[in-house]
N, C-alpha and C positions, 0 to 999 in steps of 0.2 A: 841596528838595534837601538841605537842610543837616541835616532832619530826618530823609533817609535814610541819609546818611553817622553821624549820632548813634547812630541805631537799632546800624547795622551793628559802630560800637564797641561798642555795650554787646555787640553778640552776642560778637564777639570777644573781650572781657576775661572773658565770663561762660566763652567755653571756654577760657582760660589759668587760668581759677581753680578751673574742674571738674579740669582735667590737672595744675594745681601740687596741690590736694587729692588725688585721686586717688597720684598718686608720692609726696605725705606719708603717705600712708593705707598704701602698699605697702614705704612705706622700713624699717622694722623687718623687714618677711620677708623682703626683699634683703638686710639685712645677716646673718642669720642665712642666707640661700643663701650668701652668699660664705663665713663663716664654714663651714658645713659642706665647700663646696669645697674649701678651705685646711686643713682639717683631715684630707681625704681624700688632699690633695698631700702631708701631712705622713706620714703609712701610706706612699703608695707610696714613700717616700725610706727611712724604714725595713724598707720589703721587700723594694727593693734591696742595703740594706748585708746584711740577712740572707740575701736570693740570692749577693752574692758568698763571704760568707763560706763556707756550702753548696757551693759550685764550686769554692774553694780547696781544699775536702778530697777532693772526690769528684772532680778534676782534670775538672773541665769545660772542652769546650773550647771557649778564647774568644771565635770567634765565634756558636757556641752559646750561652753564656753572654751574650753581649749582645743577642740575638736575644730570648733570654727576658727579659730586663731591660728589652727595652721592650713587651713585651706585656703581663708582669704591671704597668708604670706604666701603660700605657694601658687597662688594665682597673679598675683602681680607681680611676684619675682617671676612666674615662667612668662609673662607677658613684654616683661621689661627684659628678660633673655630675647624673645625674638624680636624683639626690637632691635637691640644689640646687632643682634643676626642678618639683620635688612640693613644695616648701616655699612655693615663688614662685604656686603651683596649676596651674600648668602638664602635662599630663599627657606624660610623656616616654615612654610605651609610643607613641606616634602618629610621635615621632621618629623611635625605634629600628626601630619598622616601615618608615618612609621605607628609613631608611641599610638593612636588610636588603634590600630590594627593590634599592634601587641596586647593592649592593654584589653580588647575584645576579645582574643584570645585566652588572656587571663582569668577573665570575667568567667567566661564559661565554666573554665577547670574550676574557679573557686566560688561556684554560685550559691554552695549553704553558708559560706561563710561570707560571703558578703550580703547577703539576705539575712544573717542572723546581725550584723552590723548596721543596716540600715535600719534593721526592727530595732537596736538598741539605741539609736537617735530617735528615734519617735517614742520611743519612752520615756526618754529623758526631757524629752520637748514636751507629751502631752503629760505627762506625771501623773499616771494612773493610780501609783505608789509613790512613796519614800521607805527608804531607809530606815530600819525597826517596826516598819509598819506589815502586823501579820496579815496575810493575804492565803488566796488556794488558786491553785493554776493548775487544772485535770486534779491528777490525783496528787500531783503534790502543793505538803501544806505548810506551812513554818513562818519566821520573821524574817525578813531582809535583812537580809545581811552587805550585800554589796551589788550595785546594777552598773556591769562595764559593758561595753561598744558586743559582745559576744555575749552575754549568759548574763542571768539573773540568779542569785545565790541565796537560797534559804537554808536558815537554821530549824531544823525541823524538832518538835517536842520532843522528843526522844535523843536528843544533840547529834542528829546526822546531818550533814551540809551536804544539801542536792543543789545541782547545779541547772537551771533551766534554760535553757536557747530560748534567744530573743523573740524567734520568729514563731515561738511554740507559746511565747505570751502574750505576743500581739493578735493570732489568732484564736486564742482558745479565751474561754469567760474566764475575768479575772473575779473571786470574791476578794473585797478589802474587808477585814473585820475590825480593821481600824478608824476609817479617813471619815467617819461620820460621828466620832467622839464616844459612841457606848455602843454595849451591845446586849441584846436579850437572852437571857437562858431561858429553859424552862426543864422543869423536874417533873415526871411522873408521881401519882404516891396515890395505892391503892387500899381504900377501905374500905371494914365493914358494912353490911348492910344496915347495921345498927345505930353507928354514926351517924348523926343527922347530918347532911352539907354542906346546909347553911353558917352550923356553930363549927364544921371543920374548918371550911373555906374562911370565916371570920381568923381563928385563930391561926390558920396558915400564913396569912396575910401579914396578921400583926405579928406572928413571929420570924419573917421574912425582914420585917420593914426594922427590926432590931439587931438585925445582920450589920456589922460595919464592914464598907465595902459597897451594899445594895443600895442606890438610890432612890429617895424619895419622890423622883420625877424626872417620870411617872411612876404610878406607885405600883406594887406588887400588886400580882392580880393571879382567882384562881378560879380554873373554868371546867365543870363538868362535862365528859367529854367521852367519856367511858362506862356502859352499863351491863351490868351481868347478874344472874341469881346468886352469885356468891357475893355482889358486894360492886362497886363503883370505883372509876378511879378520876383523879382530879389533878390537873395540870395545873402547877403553877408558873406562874411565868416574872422574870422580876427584870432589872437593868443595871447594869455595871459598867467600871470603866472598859474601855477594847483590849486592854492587855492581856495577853493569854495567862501571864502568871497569875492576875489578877481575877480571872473567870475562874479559873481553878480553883483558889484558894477560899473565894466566895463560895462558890458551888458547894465545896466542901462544909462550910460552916453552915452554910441551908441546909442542908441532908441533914446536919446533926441537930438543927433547932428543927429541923419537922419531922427528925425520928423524937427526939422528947414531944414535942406537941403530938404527934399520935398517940404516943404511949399514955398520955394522961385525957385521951378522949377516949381511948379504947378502954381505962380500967372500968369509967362508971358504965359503959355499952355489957361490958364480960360481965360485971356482977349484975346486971341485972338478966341473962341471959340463962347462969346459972340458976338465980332466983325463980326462973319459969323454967327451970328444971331442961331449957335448950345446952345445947351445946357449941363451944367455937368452931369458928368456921374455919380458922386456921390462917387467918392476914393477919 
């Protein structure tokens, strides 16, 4: 017994001294693997500061900018890993084939969501919007709120925050009601047939053009557009800043200078309607 317990050490010290030789014998390539890894960490630290500087000029934005800062790190540290790996004799093409397969695999399962991430780099790239800037995408309409890698996030006029996938803005027509600096409204405003057009449209205009808020250029403009036996109506059309608070708040103060300016072309139209013994028409 005691001669097989002997035997059974020697075998054992004969394979801690194969494995201690063995990892003496490989310890110079491992150091030179790590060294080249560390060497390869040390590139990608300076192809970040040279990425950022790059993005400083050419206003990249940031989280494009960091999007790429960790792909070109993880491209040169996984380069400088198989490097490593060829040094140690390791063949790292056997790896890279694993993770490709896996990663194709993955691809599949997660194909809305990496379609919704690729559409949210191409928008960040071609910057169809910004940030505050109101926009409509199908039916929904609101301000930017926030454009990450997955979803585009509108505040919508009523404070609801819709969330929109990437890939549902990159395909569908975007309107921006911002990125061209103003925007047109136009108001309906229906009147008598008694009304002349010409002294409506004059006074629409100028009491438009006394709106603060409405720009002078170009100017408020009104266009006949609408004909009926009961009476005409007349579009006016004017230009304001793109902010939706600011469309609103205009609009509102138009309606109210071209409900007074009706009212004082409609009273000398009524009395003289009266006077020929007609009656209102009812606008």
């Amino acid at each position: 017994m005691w001669e097989a317990i002997r035997e059974e050490l020697q075998s054992v010290d004969q394979q801690i001294g194969h494995s201690l030789g063995s990892l003496i014998g490989t310890l110079p390539a491992l150091l030179v693997a790590i060294l080249v890894v560390a060497v390869f960490v040390l590139i990608a630290r300076l192809a970040r500061r040279l990425l950022a500087g790059v993005s400083r000029v050419s206003r990249l934005d940031p989280m494009l900018r960091g999007l790429f800062d960790q792909l070109l790190t993880a491209a040169i540290v996984t380069f400088g890993v198989a490097v490593g790996l060829g040094v140690l004799g390791i063949d790292a093409r056997t790896i890279i084939a694993s993770f490709g397969v896996a990663g194709l695999i993955v691809g599949f399962a997660l194909k809305d969501l990496l379609e919704n991430f690729i559409s949210g780099i191409l928008i960040l790239w071609r910057r169809p919007f910004r940030v505050q800037d109101h926009i409509q995408v199908g039916a929904s309409e609101g301000i930017v709120e926030e454009i990450t890698f997955r979803t585009t996030s509108l505040r919508t006029p009523d404070g609801v925050l819709v969330l929109v996938p990437n890939a549902q803005v990159l395909t569908q027509a975007v309107r921006n009601y911002t990125h061209l600096g103003a925007r047109r409204t136009a108001i309906v405003l229906s009147l008598l047939p008694e009304v002349d057009p010409e002294r409506a449209r004059a006074a629409l205009e100028e009491a438009a053009r006394g709106v603060p808020g409405v720009r002078q250029e170009p100017p408020p403009e009104t266009l006949l557009l609408g004909l009926a036996a009961d009476g005409y109506d007349l579009h006016l059309h004017y230009w304001t800043a793109p902010d939706q608070e600011t469309v609103q708040r205009v609009e509102s103060a138009v309606r109210q200078a071209a409900f007074a300016t009706l009212a004082r072309l409609r009273a000398p139209a009524e009395s003289a309607a009266h006077a020929d013994g007609s009656t209102d028409a009812g606008r």
